[in-house]
N, C-alpha and C positions, 0 to 999 in steps of 0.2 A: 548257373552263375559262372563267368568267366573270370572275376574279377576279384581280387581279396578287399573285403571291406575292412574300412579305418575308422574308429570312431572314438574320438575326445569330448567329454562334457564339462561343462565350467556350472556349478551350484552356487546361487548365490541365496545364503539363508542370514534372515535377520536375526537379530538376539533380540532375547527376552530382559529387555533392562527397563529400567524405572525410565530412563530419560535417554535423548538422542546422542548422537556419537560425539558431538562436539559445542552441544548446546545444552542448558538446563532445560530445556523445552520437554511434554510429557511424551511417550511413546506410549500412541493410542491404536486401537484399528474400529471401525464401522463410527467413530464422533462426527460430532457437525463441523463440517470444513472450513479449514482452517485455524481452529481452536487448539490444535496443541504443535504451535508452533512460537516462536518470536524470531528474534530481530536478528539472530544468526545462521537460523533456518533461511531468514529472506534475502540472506548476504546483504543488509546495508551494509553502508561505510563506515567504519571506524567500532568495528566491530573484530574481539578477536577470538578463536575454536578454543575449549577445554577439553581436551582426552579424557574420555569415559573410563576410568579405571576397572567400573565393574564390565563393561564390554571387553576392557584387554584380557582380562581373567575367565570370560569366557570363551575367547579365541584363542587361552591356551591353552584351556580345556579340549578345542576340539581338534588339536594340534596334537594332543598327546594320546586320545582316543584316537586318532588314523596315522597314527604312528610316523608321525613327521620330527624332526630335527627343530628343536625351538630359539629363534635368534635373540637374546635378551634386548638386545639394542632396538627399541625400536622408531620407527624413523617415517615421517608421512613424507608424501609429493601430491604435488600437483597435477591433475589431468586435466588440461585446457581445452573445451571446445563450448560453442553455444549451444544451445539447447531449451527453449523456452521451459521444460519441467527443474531445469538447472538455475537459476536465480543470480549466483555470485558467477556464473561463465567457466566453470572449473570444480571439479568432486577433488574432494583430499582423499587421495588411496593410498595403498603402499607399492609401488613398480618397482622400486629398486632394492628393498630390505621387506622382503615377505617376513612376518612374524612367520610360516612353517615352512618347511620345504622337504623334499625328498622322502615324501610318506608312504603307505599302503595300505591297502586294505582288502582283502579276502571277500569271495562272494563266489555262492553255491549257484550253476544250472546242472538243473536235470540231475544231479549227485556228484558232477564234476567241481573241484575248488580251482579258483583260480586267482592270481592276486594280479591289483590294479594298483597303478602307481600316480602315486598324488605329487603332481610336479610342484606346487604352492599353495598357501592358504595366506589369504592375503585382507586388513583388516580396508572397511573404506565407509561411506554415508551412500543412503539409497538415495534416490531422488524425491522429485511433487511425483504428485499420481495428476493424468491428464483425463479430462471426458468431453469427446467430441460430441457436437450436437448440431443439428439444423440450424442454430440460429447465433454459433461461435463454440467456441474450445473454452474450457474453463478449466483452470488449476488450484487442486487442493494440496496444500504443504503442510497437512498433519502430515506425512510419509518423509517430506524432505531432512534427512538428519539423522533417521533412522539407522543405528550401526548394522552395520554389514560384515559377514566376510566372505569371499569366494572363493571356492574349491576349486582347484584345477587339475585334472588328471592329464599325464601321458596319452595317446594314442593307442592306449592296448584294447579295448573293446571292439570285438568284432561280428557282432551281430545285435538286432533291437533287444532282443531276451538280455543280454549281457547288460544291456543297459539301462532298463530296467532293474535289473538285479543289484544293481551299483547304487542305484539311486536310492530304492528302498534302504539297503545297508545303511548307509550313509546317514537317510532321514531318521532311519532308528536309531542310531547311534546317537544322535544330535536330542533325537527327541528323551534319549534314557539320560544323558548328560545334562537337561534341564538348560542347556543355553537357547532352546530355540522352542518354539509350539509347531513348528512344521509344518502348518496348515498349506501345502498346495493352494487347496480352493480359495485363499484368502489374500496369496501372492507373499508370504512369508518366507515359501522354499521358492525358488524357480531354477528352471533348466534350459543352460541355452548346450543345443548340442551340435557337434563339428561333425560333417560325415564329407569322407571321400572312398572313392573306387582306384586301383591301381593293378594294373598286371600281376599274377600271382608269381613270386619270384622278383620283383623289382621292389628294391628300398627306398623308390623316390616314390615321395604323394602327390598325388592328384588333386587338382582344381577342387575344393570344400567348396560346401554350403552350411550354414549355419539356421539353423532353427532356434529361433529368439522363442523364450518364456513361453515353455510345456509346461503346465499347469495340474499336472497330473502322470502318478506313475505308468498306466496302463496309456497315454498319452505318447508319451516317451517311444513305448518300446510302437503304437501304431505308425506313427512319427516316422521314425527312421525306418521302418519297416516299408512304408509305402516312397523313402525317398531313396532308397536302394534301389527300388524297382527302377524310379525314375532315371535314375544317374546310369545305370545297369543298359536300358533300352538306348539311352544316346549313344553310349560308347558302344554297342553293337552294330549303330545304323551307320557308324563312321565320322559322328557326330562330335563337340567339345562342349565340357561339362562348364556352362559359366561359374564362375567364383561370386556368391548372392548372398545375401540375406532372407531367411524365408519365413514362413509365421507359418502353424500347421490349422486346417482350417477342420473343426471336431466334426461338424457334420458333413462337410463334402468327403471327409476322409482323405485329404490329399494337403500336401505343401502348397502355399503359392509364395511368388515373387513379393518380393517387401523393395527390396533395392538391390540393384547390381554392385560388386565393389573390383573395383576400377585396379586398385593397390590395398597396401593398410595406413590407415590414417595417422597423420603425424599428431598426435596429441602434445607435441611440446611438453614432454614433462619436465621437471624441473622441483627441488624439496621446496616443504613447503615454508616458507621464510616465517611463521605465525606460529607453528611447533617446533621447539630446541627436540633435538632428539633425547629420547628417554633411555636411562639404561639401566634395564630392570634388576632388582637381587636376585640372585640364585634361591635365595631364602625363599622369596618372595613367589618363584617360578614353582621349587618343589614342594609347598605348601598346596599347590593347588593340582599340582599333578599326582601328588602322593594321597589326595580326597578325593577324588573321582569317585562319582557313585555307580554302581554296579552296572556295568556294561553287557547288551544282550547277551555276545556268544559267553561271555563270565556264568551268567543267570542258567543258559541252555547246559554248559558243562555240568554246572549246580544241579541242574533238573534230572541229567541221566546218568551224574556216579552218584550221587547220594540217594535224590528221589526212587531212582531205578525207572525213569519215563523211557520209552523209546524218542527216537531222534524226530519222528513226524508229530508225539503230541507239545515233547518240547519247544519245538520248534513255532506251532499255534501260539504256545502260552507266547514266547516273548515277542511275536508279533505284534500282539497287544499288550502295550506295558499296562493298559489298567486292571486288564483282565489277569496276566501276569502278578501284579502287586496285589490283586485280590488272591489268588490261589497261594500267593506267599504268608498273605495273615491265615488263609485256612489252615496251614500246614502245621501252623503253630499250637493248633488245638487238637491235630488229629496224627497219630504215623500210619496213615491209609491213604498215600501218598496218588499210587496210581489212579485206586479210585475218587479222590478228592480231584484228580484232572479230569479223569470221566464226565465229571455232576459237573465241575466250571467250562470244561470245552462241549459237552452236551446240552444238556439240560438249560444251565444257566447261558451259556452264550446264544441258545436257542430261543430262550424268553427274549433277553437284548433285543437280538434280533426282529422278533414279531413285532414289539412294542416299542422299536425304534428309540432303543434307550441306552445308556452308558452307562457303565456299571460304576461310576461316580456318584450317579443320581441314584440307585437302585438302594431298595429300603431293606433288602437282606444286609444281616451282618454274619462277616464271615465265619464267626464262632459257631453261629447257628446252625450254618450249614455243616460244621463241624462235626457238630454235636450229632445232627441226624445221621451222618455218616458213620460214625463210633456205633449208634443206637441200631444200625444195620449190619455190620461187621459182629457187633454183639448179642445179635437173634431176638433185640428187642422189639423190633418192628421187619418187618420184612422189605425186600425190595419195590413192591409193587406199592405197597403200604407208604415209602417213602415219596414215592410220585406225588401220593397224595398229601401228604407233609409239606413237601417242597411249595406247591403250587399255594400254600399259605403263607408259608414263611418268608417268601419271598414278595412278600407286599408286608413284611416286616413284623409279623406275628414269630410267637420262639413258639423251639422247635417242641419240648416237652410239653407246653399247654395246649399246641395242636395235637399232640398223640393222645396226651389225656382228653381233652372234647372229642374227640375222635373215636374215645372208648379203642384205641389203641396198645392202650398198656397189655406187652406180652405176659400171659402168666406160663410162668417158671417156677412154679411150685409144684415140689413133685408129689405131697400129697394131695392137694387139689385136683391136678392130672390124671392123677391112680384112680380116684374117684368118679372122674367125669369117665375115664376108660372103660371101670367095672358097670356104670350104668349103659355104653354103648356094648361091652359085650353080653351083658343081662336080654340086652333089647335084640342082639343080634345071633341067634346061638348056631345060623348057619356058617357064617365067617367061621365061627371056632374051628366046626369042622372041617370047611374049605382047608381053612390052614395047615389041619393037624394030617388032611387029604395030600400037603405039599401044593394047594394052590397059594404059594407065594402074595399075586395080586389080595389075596386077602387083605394083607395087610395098609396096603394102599386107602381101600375103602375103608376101612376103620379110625384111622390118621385121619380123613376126610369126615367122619362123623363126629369126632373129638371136636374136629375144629368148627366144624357147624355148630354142635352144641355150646365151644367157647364162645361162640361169634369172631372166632378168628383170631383170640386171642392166647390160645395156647400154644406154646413154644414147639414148632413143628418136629426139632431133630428129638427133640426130649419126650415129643409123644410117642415117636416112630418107636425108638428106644422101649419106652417104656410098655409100647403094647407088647412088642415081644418078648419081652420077660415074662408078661402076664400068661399070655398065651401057651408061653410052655410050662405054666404052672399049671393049668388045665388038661 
């Protein structure tokens, strides 16, 4: 590679609100089209936008999660262009008074930290969703109205992995703040991303291309990874990189042409005459920034000075905030901290797994798992013994009624144990000697008879113990 790559992405994720940005209209995803829209959704006439309050409180939420600069004032515009999934000819955004600006945000490759600069967060309405077909296009406007906001980073990203990296961050963040459900596959979060090539040593950039709506993180990082290549071979052969629009195609594994851009488009912007600017309380702003619910890296710091996790199993848990909030109720019944991650990032993420399930739906409750936990830490049940616990309880039976049908219950009684002993050493009177010979192993095999006679129920360290007292009473 001769070339230092530049890469900027713009995130545009919707909120999770009751209704649209500027309509009472519902905010639905997978209904029958067209049903949750009305007459502002379809831009008639004489029709005027109400500002989503719970949407603006979401957008400062995620303004203060990526540590952006928060503008109280806030102010829409106009972006004018036609667009048949656009109805009224023009999106209400914010171009000239971003609600966030000058943010950051941190993200780990390979062990390296580096931080990423958020140029804007900007609120706005998604549009219709279109579906072309053999026999016409057709347009559903449950989507149109839908509030928006779009993240904008600086140019610092310099390789696909980086960007990836960014994006995850980002989508966790959103998704622990509760303003968004993140769903990629659903077109909730999307990513358009800027990539150009330029001389190593030169502060001028190079002719971009732009990949509209990756639909996926591993997406992203294939994405710009096979358009480096591309950009990389032109400018080798002597070639000039056109300035495009491109779309990444999943099974060709490769970018194609969508439209060449000529300049940048005048959108005429202009406020939007139909919203007086808003100017929010301070009260109002730190009410919502001083609630913020628990943020990953917050969670992961939590995981490894208190919990004592190391940094890779921490770092599982808050990948998955359900899996996460599950190990957060178990901890509350157990301080067997490490191994209560063990059993949720093995075990339990390993059932999930096979049986294609979310630990939402999952009939385990966390206390139960607790409990077997404590019951093996405490020599009530043994480790192996808990495998087969688990693989009950987790289809929602508890954990004490499975030990006991299980004839599980350890006994820990030490006269009981003396006795089962003295009938194994009765039955055994070469071990005595072995022992009393300095064959150590003796003792092995005797613990091993105890417990065959308990059925496995006697307390292993407390026999071991116990035979040799006996032993040298002999």
């Amino acid at each position: 590679m001769n070339f230092e790559v530049i890469i900027g992405i713009e995130i545009h994720c919707e909120l999770k609100t009751n209704t649209k940005m500027f309509s009472g209209a519902p905010v639905g995803f997978a209904q029958k089209p067209n049903t949750c829209t009305n007459e502002i959704d379809l831009g008639m006439p004489g029709v005027l936008p109400c500002v989503n309050k719970e949407a603006v409180a979401s957008a400062i939420k995620a303004c203060s999660a990526l540590n952006c600069e928060i503008d109280p004032l806030v102010k829409f515009d106009r972006k004018n262009y036609y667009y048949s999934d656009l109805p009224k000819g023009y999106q209400i955004t914010q171009q000239f008074y971003p609600i966030g600006k000058n943010g950051t945000i941190k993200i780990n490759v390979d062990g390296v930290e580096k931080d990423i600069r958020i140029n804007r967060i900007h609120m706005e309405e998604d549009t219709a969703k279109q579906f072309h077909h053999v026999d016409g296009s057709y347009l559903d406007f449950n989507r149109a109205g839908t509030p928006l906001i779009e993240i904008v980073t600086e140019p610092d990203m310099r390789t696909g992995k980086e960007a990836a990296a960014y994006v995850e961050e980002v989508r966790n963040i959103l998704y622990y703040l509760g303003v968004s459900d993140v769903k990629m596959e659903e077109g909730s979060l999307r990513c358009d991303v800027n990539i150009s090539l330029r001389p190593y040593g030169s502060d001028i950039l190079g002719a971009k291309s732009e990949i509209k709506n990756l639909n996926s993180i591993n997406n992203v990082q294939k994405a710009i990874e096979y358009e480096i290549e591309r950009q990389n071979k032109i400018l080798l052969s002597g070639g000039v990189v056109a300035q495009a629009t491109l779309r990444y195609d999943e099974s060709a594994r490769q970018t194609i042409m969508m439209r060449k851009k000529e300049g940048n488009v005048d959108y005429k912007y202009f406020p939007e005459p139909n919203i007086f600017p808003i100017q929010l309380e301070q009260a109002f702003i730190d009410n919502i920034t001083s609630n913020l619910a628990q943020l990953p890296q917050q969670r992961k710091e939590l995981y490894m000075n208190k919990y004592g996790l190391n940094d890779y199993d921490a770092q599982q848990l808050i990948s998955n905030k359900e899996l996460s909030d599950f190990y957060n109720e178990v901890v509350e019944h157990t301080s067997e901290y490490k191994l209560a991650a063990n059993w949720v990032l093995v075990e339990l993420n390993g059932y999930l797994n096979k049986n294609s399930l979310n630990v939402t739906k999952l009939q385990l409750l966390p206390e139960e798992l607790a409990i077997m936990i404590n019951m093996v830490t405490q020599k009530e049940i043994s480790g192996k013994q808990a495998k087969e616990v688990f693989e009950e309880i987790v289809l929602g039976k508890q954990t004490k009624t499975v030990v006991k049908e299980k004839g599980m219950e350890q006994l820990s009684d030490e006269g009981a144990i003396i006795t089962l002993i003295n009938d194994v050493l009765s039955a055994n009177p070469q071990s005595i000697e072995d022992y009393k010979n300095g064959k150590d192993r003796a003792v092995g095999f005797l613990v091993g008879q105890v417990m065959k006679l308990s059925k496995g129920q006697a307390n292993p360290a407390m026999t071991n113990k116990l035979i040799v007292e006996e032993l040298k009473k002999r």
